[in-house]
C-alpha positions in Angstrom: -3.5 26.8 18.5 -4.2 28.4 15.0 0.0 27.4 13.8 -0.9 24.1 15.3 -3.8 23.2 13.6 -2.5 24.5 10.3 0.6 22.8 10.5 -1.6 19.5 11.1 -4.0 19.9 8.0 -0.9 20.0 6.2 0.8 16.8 7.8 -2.6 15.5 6.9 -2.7 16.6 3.2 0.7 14.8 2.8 0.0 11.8 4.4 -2.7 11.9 1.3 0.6 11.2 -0.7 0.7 7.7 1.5 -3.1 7.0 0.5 -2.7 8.1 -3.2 -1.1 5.3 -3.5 -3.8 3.1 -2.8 -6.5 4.1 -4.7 -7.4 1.9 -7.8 -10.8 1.9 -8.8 -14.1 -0.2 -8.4 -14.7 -1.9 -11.1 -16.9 0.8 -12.5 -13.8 3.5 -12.8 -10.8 2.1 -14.2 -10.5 2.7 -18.6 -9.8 -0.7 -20.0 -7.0 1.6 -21.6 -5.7 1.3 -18.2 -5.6 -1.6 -17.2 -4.2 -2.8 -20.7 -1.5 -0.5 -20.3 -0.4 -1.8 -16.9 1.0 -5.5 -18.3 3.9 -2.8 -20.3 4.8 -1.4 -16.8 8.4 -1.8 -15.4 8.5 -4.5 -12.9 9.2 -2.2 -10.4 6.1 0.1 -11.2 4.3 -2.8 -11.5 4.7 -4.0 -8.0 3.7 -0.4 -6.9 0.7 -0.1 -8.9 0.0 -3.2 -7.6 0.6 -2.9 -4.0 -0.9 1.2 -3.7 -3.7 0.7 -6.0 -7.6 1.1 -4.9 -10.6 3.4 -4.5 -10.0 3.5 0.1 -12.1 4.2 2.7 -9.4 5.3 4.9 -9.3 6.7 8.3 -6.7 9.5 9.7 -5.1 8.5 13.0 -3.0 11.4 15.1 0.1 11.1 16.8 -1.9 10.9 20.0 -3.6 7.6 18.7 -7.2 9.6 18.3 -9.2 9.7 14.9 -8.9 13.1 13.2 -10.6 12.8 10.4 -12.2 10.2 7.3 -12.0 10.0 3.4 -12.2 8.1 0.4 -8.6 8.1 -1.9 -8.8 6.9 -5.9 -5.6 5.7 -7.1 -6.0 5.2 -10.9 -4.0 4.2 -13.9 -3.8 7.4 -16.6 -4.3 6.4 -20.0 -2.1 5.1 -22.0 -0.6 3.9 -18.8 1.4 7.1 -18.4 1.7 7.6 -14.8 -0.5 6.7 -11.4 -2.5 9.2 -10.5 -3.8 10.1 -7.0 -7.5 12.0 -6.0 -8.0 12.3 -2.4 -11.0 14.0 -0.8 -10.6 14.2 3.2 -12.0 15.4 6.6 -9.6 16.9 8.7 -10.7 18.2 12.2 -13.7 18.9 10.2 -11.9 21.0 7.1 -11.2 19.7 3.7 -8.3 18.2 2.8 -7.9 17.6 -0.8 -5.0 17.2 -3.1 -3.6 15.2 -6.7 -0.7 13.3 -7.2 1.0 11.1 -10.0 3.9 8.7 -10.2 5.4 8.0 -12.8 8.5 5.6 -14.4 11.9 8.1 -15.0 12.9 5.3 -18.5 16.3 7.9 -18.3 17.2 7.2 -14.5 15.5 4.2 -14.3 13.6 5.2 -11.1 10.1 6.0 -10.4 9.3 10.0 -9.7 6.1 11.8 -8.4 4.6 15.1 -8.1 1.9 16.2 -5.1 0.0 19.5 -5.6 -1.7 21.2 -3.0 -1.5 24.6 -3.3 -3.3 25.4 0.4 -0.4 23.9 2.4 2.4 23.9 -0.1 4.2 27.4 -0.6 5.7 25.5 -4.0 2.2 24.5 -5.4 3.4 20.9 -6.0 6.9 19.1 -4.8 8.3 16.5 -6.2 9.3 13.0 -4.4 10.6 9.8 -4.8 9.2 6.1 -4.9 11.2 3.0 -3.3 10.2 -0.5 -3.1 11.6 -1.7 0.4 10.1 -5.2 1.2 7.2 -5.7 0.8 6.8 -1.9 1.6 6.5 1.0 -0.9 7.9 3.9 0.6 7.5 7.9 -0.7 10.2 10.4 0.2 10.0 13.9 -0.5 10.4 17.9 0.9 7.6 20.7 1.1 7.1 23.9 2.2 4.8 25.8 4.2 4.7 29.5 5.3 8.4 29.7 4.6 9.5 26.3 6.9 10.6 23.6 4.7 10.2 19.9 6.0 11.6 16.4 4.8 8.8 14.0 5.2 8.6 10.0 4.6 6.2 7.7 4.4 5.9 3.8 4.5 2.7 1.6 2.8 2.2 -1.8 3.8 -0.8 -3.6 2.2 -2.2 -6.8 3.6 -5.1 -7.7 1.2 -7.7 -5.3 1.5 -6.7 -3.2 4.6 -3.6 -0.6 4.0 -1.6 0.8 6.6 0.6 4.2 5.8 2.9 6.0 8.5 4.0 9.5 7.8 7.1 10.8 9.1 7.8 14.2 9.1 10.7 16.3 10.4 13.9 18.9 9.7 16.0 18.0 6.2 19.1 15.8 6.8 18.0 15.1 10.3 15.9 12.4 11.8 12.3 12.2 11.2 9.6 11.4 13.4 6.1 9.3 12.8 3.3 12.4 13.7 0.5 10.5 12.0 -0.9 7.0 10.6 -3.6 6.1 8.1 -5.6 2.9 8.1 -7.2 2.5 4.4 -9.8 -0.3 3.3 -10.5 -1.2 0.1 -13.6 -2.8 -1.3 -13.6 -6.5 -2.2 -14.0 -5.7 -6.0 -11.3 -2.8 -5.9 -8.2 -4.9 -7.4 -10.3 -7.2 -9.3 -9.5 -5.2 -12.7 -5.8 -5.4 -12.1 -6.0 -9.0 -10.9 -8.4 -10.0 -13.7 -6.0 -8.4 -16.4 -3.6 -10.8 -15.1 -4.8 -13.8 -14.8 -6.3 -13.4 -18.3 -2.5 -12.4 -19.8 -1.3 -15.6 -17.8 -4.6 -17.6 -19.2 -3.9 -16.5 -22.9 -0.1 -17.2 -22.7 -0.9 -20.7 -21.1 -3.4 -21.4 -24.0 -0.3 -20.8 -26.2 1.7 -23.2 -25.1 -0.9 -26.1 -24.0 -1.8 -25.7 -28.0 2.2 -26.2 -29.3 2.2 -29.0 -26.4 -0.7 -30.7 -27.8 -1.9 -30.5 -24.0 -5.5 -31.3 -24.5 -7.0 -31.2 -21.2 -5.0 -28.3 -20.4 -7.2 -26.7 -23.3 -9.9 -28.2 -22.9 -10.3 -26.6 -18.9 -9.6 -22.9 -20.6 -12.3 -23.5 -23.4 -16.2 -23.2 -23.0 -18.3 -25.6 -24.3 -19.5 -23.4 -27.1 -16.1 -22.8 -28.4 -15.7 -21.7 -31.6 -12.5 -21.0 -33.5 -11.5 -19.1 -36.8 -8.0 -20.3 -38.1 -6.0 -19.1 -40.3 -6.8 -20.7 -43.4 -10.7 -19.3 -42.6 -12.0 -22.4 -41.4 -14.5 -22.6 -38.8 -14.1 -25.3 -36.6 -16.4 -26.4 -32.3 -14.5 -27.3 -29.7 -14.5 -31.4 -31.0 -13.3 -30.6 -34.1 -10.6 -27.7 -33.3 -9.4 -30.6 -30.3 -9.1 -32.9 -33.1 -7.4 -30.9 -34.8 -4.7 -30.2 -32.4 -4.7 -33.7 -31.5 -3.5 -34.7 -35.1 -1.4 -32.0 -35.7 1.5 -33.1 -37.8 3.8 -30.1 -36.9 6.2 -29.5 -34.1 5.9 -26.0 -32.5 7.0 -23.6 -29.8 4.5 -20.8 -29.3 5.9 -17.8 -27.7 2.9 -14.8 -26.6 3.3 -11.5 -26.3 1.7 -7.8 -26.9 -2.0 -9.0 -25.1 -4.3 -6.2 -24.9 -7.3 -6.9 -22.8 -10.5 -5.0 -23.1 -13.6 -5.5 -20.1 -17.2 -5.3 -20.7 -18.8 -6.2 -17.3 -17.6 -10.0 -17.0 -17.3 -10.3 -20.7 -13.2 -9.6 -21.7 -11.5 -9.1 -25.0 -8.2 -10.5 -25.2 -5.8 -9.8 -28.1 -2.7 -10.8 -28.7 0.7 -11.7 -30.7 2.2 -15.5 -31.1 5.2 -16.2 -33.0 5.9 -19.9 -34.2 9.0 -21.5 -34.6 9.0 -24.7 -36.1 11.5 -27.5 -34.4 12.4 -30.0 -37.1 13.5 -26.5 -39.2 13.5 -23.7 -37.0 11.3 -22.1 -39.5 9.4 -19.1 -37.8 6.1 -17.7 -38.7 3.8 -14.8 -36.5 0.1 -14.5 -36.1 -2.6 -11.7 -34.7 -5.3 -13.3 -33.3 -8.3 -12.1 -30.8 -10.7 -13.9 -28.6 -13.6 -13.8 -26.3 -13.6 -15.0 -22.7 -16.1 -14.5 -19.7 -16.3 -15.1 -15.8 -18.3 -18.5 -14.5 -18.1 -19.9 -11.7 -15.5 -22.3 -12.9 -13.3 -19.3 -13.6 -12.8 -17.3 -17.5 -13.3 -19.3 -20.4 -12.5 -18.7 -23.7 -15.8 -18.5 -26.3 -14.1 -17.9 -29.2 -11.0 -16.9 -31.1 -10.0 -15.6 -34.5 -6.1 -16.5 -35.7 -4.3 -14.7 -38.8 -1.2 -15.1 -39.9 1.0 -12.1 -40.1 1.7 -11.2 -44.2 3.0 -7.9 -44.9 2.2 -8.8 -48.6 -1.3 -9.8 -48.3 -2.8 -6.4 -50.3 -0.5 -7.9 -53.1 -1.6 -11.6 -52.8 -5.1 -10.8 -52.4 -5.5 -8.3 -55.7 -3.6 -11.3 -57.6 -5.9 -14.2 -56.8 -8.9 -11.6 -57.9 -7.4 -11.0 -61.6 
């Protein structure tokens, strides 16, 4: 009974690996370093972070269908956007089971890695495993070992909104491996909202881009509040009449092309920063600007407040210390 139990605390702690995954934070956890950082991931990271990330209430299922234990997992950004990392805090058949995780992007191999430490049930201290995108599945694959035995072990996430569903497999290297346990994970409505809101806003700021080069008026004038206020680049203040004027009358032909936008959250209040270059079409002339604005949640959706525009000049020190003389 004793071998038994032990050996399914430590199926348990692995199957941890399954709901590391899904933790991203309430809205209350995640940096805005974070969630910045997460627009620079791979595509293939980002469909993981996407599809494993959340602060779960999840539920441990055995291979007999009964509940075995409860917890909460936080799957979490690092700053900088280095890696995913994993906390899980469980109940199993009433003794803790808690371990860490991280997953990470491998720029030489061009694959994604991760490491899971639990020192209790793993002889090793932490293993190492690797992360597939199968489907609409994310699937972990890895080895462990436990009072000498060493295991192969699988594991297959599948997200449908806010309910997660992870089957662990477990079994002898290079043979087959059979499902001994399942976890059921919900996630709270706000739990993606940082991830989602970070990129709406980087599809919001990259629209206002191109409705502005496209003269598209009404386009911009659904993405601007009423109390919109710009700074351009000459210094000139102008309201939302006068900067749609503006546009309206523009004499030049543009493309605008964004990139580099860095998003910062203060409750429903969002900084958004960002890089435009200009290329003009009757002279392919090209020109790049910095420029930083204000948007918050309404009911209508974000809105932009406010926005500041400069124009990239490596030589401004220079210019500026010649117009004072």
């Amino acid at each position: 009974m004793k071998s038994t139990r032990l050996f399914l605390i430590a199926l348990v702690a692995v199957s941890a690996l399954g709901v590391l995954a899904h933790a991203q934070e309430s809205s209350s956890v995640p940096t805005p370093a974070s969630q910045l950082d997460r627009t620079h991931l791979p595509p293939e990271m980002r469909v993981v972070a996407d599809t494993l990330a959340g602060k779960w209430s999840i539920t441990w299922i055995g291979a007999d269908g009964r509940v075995i234990g409860e917890g909460e997992e936080l799957w979490k950004l690092a700053p900088g956007g280095s890696a995913l990392i994993e906390e899980n805090r469980s109940k199993v058949h009433g003794a803790s089971a808690e371990d860490y995780a991280a997953i990470w992007w491998n720029n030489k191999t061009q694959s994604i890695r991760g490491i899971w430490c639990d020192p209790t049930i793993n002889d090793e201290g932490c293993s190492g495993f690797t992360v597939t995108v199968e489907g609409k599945d994310v699937v972990l694959a890895g080895e462990w070992e436990y009072q000498g035995k060493r295991q192969a072990w699988r594991e297959v996430f599948s997200r449908s909104g806010s309910n997660m569903t992870q089957v662990l497999h477990v079994g002898d290297p290079g043979k087959d491996l059979k499902p001994v346990s399942t976890i059921r994970g919900t996630v709270g409505d706000d739990g993606n909202d940082r991830i989602t809101d970070t990129e709406e806003l980087t599809n919001l700021a990259t629209d206002a881009g191109t409705a502005y080069a496209a003269r598209d008026l009404d386009r911009l004038k659904r993405l601007t509040a009423d109390d919109y206020v710009q700074t351009d680049v000459r210094g000139g203040v102008l309201n939302k009449e006068q900067w749609s004027a503006f546009v309206r009358d523009r004499h030049s032909e543009l493309m605008v092309e964004t990139d580099d936008v860095r998003i910062q959250f203060y409750g429903e209040t969002a900084i958004v920063s960002g890089h435009w270059k200009y290329t003009r079409k009757e002279d392919g002339g090209i020109s790049d600007s910095r420029w930083t604005s204000v948007w918050t949640r309404s009911s209508e959706g974000w809105k932009r407040h406010a926005f500041q525009n400069t124009y990239v000049n490596a030589n401004a020190d220079r210019c500026s210390t010649e117009a004072a003389r």
